[in-house]
Steps between C-alpha positions, in 0.01 A plus 500: 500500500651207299840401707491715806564330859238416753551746809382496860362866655829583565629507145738178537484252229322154559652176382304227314201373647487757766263779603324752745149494571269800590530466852923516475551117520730398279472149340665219296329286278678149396403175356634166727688167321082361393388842349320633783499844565583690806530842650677646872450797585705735725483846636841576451737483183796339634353262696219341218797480289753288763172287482513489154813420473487207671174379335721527138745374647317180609373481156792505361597193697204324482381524846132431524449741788077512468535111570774588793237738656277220526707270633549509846769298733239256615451426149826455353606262820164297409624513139842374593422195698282379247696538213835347618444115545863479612466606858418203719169450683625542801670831436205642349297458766769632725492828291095517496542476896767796512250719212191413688628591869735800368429661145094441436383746680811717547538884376767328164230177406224742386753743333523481083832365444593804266484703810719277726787670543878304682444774771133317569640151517771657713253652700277194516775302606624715778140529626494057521867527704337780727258192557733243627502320161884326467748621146388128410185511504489824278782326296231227402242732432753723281540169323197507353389900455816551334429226180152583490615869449736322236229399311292802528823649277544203275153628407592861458272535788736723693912680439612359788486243758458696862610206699886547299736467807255573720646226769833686499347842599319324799620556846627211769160288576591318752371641820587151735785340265528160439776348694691145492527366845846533644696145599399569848135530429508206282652294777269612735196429296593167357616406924122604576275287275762218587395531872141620467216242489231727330798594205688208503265314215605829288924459515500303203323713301683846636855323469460394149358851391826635688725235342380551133397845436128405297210696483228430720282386212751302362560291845134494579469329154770230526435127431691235584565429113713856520722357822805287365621323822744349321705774276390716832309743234162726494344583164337794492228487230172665629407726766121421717242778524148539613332755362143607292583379119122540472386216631530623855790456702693213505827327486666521154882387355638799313801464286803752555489814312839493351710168423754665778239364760561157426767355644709241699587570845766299703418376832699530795536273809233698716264524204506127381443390898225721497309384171599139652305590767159618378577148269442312774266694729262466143504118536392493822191748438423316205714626186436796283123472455360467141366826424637655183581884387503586132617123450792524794469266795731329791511835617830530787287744735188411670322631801528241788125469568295535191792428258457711301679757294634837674419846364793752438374759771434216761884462534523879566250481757674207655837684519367798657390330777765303545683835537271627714559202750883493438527851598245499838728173611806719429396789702409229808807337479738820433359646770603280737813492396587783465535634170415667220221271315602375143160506298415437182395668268114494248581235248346410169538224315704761261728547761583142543643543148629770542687378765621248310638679220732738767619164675566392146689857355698442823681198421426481127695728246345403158227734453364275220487200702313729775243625244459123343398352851304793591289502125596898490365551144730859537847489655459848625243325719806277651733760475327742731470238787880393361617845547397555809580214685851532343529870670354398815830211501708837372432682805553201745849459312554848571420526874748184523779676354381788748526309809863346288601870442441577922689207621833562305494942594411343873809284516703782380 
């Protein structure tokens, strides 16, 4: 009859574009944004139409969501890093590392991104920290899921971007916190490569990494052209890194990643001595060599025997055993004296800046100046360290006025 309403077996009216089959299933028919047609299909009323109303309401918006269930996560992050020319070299191949060890073949790589939900990055997440992997490292990866799933919007790909404060929802990572080395340790540890034989060579190196607060890349990749004896300044322009660019691995200079990286770092007493130092030690084993990096040469750091340039993770290697020695002595010697051994504690080359950076907050109280020096491209990065040392002087203060407080109601 001309004008009547589709119904379903049970007498309720149909809308546009849907209807029930023989066997009960109900179905909606609809045409997508190229004029392809489509039908879902659902058992149950209410639930084909929450479906449909999402599918119209993707249309509506003009989200291509056949193209989004193609799409998976391992395809959009493929799509990303070869579409964005701005991110450096040497940060995309640190992000192919993170996708190929961590997201590849994980549960969320193979998932359509139309399906990724922020409760399956959460979950993802959680699952890498359950791991061991450090807030950091997820932070870096987060930096490039997130603008990939950017993209995928800017295309009207997907509603929403399920990485969307996704780092703030994240529990505490660190399972063995990074610490700065108290004054005490520092002493100690600067005392024991002055006395050691085996260490000594590495006290320059160690002091002026302690005295300046610079990445290990950036030290590594110092030449002399960078040290201004005279106007006591270092010029931080570059950082050193060997790694695969595709041409197997290798030395290469990479430029900072923001212009908060470069910058010009006063030297101290200690720290000019020490640079003095490895100055002179160069002439006598024969200068700087002549090899080049990416057009850099002179280099400041050499290895003694083969002069030649240090990799990043050799210092880390280096400073755990030098730990390792420190504290066996330690135990020997407190032993027979005694008393309770003072031992250090494992040390990175990140902690060496770290350390730094508390030494600094301790006796500095311009939190610009801090985050200059340090090439913090956030402030929150220096305030957190800033804050906390500040408490930790709060709470000395306090016990002072404590032991103040005792005197005067014992002379009473």
């Amino acid at each position: 009859m001309a004008g009547s309403k589709r119904t379903d077996n049970k007498g309720r009216i149909l809308k546009t574009g849907e209807s029930q089959r023989k066997d009960g299933r109900y179905q909606f028919q609809y045409t997508d944004f190229i004029g392809k047609r489509h039908c879902i299909y659902d058992m149950n009323l209410s639930k084909l139409r929450e479906k449909e109303k999402k599918i119209l309401k993707d249309l509506a918006d003009g989200i291509r969501s056949m193209d989004s269930k193609k799409i998976t996560l391992i395809d959009l992050v493929e799509i990303y890093l070869e579409n964005h020319r701005s991110i450096r070299e040497a940060t995309e191949i640190s992000y192919r590392k993170i996708f190929n060890l961590h997201i590849k073949d994980s549960f969320i790589g193979k998932k359509p991104i139309c399906n990724i939900k922020n409760s399956d990055m959460l979950k993802f997440y959680n699952g890498l920290l359950d791991k061991g992997l450090s807030s950091g490292y997820l932070h870096i990866m987060n930096a490039f899921l997130s603008p990939a799933f950017d993209l995928a919007v800017d295309d009207d790909l997907i509603r929403k971007n399920p990485c969307n404060n996704i780092m703030t929802k994240l529990e505490k990572t660190e399972k063995i916190p990074k610490k700065a080395m108290t004054l005490e340790e520092q002493r100690c540890f600067l005392n024991f490569l002055s006395k050691s034989k085996r260490f000594n060579p590495y006290l320059p190196l160690f002091t002026i990494l302690l005295g300046t607060g610079l990445r290990i890349g950036e030290c590594l990749g110092l030449t002399w052209k960078e040290v201004d004896f005279e106007n006591k300044l270092i010029y931080v322009t570059h950082t050193l890194r060997y790694d695969n660019y595709g041409d197997g691995s290798k030395f290469h200079i990479s430029e900072p990643k923001t212009e908060s990286g470069k910058r010009i770092i006063p030297m101290i007493e200690e720290v000019q001595k020490a640079f003095q130092n490895i100055w002179n030690k160069n002439i006598i084993l024969g200068g700087s060599g002549d090899f080049t990096v990416d057009g850099y040469q002179d280099f400041v750091f050499l290895t003694r025997k083969k002069r030649r340039l240090y990799m990043p993770n050799t210092i880390s290697q280096m400073l755990t055993r030098i730990v390792n020695s420190y504290n066996d002595e330690e135990r020997i010697i407190a032993a027979a004296e005694n008393r309770e051994p003072l031992l250090l504690p494992h040390l990175t080359p990140h902690i060496m800046r770290h350390t730094f950076c508390t030494r600094f907050c301790e006796n500095e109280t311009n939190v610009k100046v801090i985050q200059e020096i340090m090439g913090h491209r956030d402030i929150k990065v220096t305030m957190n360290i800033y804050s906390h040392v500040t408490l930790d002087k709060a709470k000395c203060c306090m016990e002072n006025m404590e032991k103040v407080l005792q005197q005067t109601l014992q002379q009473k």
